[in-house]
C-alpha positions in Angstrom: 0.0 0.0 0.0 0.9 3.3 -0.9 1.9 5.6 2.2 -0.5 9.0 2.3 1.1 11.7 0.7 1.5 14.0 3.6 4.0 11.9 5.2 6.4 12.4 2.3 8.0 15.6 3.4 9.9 17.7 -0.1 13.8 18.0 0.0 15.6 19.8 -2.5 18.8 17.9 -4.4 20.8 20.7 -6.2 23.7 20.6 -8.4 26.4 23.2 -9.7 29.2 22.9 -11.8 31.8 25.6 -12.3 35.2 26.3 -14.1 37.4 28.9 -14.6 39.8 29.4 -17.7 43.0 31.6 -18.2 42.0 33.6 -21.5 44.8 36.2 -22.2 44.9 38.8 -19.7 41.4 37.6 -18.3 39.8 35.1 -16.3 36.7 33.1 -18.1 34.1 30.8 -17.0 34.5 28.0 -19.5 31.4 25.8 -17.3 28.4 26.3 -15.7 25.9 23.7 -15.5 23.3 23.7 -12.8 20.2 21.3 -12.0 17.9 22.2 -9.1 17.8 25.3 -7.5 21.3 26.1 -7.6 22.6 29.4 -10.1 25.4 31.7 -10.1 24.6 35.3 -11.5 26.4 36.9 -14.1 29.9 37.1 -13.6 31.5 40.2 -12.7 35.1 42.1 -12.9 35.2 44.5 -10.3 38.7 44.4 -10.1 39.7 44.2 -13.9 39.2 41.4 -16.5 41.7 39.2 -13.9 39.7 38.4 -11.1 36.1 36.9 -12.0 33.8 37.3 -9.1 30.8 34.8 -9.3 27.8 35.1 -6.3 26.5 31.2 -5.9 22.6 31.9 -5.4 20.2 29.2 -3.8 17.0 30.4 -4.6 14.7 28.6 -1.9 16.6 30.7 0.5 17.0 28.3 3.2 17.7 24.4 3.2 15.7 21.8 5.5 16.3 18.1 6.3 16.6 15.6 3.1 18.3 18.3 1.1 21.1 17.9 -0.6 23.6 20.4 -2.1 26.4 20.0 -4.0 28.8 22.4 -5.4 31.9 21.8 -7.3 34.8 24.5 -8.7 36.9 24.1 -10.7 40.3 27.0 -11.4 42.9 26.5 -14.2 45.9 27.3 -14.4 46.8 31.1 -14.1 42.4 31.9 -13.7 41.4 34.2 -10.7 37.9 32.9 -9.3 36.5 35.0 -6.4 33.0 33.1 -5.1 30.8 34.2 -2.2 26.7 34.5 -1.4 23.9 37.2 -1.1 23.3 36.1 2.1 23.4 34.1 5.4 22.9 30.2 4.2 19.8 29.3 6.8 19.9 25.5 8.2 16.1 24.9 9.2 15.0 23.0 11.6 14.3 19.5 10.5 13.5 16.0 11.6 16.3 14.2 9.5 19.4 15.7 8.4 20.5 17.9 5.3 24.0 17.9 3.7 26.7 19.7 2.0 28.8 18.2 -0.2 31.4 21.2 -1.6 34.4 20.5 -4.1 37.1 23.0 -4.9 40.1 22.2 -7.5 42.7 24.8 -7.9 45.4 24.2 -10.4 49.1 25.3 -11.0 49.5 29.2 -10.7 45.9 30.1 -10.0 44.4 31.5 -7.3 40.4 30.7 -5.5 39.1 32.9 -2.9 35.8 31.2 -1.0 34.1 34.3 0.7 30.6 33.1 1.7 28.8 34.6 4.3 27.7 33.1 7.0 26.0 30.0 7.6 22.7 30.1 10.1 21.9 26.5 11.8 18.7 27.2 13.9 17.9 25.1 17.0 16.8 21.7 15.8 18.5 21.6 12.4 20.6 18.5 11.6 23.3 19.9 9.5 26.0 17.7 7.6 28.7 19.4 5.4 32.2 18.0 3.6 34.4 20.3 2.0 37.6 18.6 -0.1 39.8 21.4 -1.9 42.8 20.8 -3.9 46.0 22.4 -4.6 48.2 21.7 -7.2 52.3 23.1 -7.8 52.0 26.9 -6.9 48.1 27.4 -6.6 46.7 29.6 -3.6 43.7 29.5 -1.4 41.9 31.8 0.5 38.9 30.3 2.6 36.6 31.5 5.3 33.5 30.2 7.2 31.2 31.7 9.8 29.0 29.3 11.9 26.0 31.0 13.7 24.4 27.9 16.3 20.8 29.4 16.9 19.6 32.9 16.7 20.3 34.7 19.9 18.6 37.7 18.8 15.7 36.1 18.6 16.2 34.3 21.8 17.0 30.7 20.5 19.6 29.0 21.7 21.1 25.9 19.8 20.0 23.2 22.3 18.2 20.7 19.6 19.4 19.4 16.3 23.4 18.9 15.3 26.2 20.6 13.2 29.1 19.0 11.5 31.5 19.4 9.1 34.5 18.1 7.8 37.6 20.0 6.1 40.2 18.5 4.1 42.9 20.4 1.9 45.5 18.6 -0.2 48.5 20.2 -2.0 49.1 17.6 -4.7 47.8 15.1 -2.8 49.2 15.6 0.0 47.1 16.0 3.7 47.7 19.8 4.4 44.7 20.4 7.0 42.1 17.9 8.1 39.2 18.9 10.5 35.9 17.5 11.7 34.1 19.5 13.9 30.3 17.7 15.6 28.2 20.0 17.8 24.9 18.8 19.1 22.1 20.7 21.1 23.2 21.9 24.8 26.5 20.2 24.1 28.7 21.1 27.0 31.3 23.1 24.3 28.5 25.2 23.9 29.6 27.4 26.9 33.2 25.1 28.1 36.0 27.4 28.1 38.0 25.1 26.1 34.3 25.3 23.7 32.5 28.1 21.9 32.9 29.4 25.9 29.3 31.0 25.4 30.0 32.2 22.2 27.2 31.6 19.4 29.5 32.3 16.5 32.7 30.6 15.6 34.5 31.5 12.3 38.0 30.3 10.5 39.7 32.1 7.6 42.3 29.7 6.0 45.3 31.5 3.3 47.8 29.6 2.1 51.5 30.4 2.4 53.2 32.5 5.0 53.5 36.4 6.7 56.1 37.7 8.8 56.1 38.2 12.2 55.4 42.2 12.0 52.3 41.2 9.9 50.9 38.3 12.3 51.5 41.2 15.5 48.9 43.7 13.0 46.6 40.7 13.0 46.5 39.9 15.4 45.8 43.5 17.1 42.3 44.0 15.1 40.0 41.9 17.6 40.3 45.5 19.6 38.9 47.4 16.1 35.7 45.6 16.9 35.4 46.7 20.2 35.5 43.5 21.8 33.1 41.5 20.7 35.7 39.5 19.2 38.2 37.2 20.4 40.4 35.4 17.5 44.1 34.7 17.0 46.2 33.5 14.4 48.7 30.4 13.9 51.3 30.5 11.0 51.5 26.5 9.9 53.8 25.5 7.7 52.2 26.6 3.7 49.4 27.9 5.8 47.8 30.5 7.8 44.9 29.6 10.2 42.5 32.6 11.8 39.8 31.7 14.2 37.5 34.1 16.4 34.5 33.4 18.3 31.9 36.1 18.5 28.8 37.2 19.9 27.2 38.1 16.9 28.1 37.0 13.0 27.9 40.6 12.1 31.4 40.9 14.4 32.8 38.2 13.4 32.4 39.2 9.8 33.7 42.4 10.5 36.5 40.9 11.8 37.6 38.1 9.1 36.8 41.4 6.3 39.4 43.4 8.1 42.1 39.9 8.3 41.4 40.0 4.4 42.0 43.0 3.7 45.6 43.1 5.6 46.2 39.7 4.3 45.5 39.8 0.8 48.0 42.2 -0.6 50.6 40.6 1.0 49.8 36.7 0.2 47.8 37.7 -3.0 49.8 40.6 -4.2 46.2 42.5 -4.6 44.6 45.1 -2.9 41.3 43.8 -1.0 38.5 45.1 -2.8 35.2 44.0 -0.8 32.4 42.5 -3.2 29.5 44.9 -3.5 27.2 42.5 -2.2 28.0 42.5 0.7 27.1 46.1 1.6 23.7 45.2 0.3 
């Protein structure tokens, strides 16, 4: 017998393809194939014809349990492919859980910044993401996240519902930085020390190669520009620069990965940091 249709709750399974091509003095996408609601807008140089901005766009606006995303990108050799959002990616509450699966190839001599904003897991969401990136010869990385557990504003902590994710980056194969993070509702590291210490908003900006110390010290001095509301640090690894903060609000910590960019960038990119117009919109 056939179950009754209202027990079949809808999910979402969404595709998107992307590459990027060195053509001349420009950056080109050479792919872009989508299926589901997944969809980049038109790509934009608001640096010059070298860096090609694209803003990934999930039109549903928010993603509940049984859906299933998955996003690869591709960067050839010499291309410049800057990709972010319009907005906070919402996790909804959900009875079973929803995943991520996000693939990032960057190839000799070219260069991938990932510059979402933030990600919003409400209280009762089951949330499940993998990111694998991979570096090949020369190729650099810029990568951020922001994780917002519950809405505090509105008065919700997370205390139902998980978060997890796992982060693996390879330089020709080899392991460069492996992480797997699991948070579940009213977990003690919601408010240990050695946690999230009380902290709703954790965020990690990842750049690959390496800054002297006078640099590091200037980095690690901006938590004061925010007045506060910040606490993050820097480690200088071998290849690769790791930023984290925890924050009371993702607004701050935002601020605070905007301003690490822009100090960092120039000096690991050799360009000045130019923030995307969408995100003053």
């Amino acid at each position: 017998m056939n179950a009754p249709a209202a027990l079949f709750t809808p999910s979402w399974h969404a595709e998107l393809e992307l590459a990027y091509a060195r053509c001349g003095d420009s950056t080109r996408p050479v792919l872009r194939r989508h299926q589901g609601p997944l969809r980049v807008q038109k790509h934009l140089y608001g640096e010059g014809p070298e860096v090609c901005q694209h803003i990934i766009v999930h039109p549903p606006g928010g993603i509940a349990g049984g859906d299933r995303l998955e996003i690869s990108a591709t960067v050839g050799e010499h291309a410049w492919a800057q990709l972010t959002s319009p907005g906070a990616a919402k996790w909804y509450r959900a009875a079973g859980p929803a995943h991520q699966q996000l693939t990032l190839r960057v190839e000799a001599g070219a260069t991938l910044e990932w510059l979402p904003q933030e990600t919003i897991v409400y209280c009762g969401a089951q949330a499940e993401l993998h990111t694998e990136i991979q570096l090949l010869g020369d190729a650099r990385l810029c990568y951020w996240d922001m994780v917002a557990l519950g809405r505090p504003a509105s008065g919700e902590r997370f205390d139902q519902g998980h978060f997890q994710a796992q982060l693996n980056i390879r330089r020709d194969g080899q392991l460069l930085w492996h992480e797997r993070q699991r948070i579940t509702g009213d977990d003690g590291l919601l408010d240990s020390p050695i946690g999230l210490n009380g902290q709703p908003v954790f965020a990690t900006l990842l750049f690959s190669g390496e800054i002297d110390h006078e640099l590091l010290q200037r980095c690690r001095e901006l938590p004061a520009a925010v007045q506060g509301q910040v606490r993050g640090d820097l480690s200088q690894l071998p290849g690769l620069l790791v930023a984290r903060c925890l924050a009371t609000e993702a607004l701050h910590a935002r601020a605070w990965l905007i301003e690490l960019w822009r100090l960092l960038r120039p000096a690991l990119l050799g360009r000045t940091a130019l923030p995307p117009r969408i995100w003053s919109t």
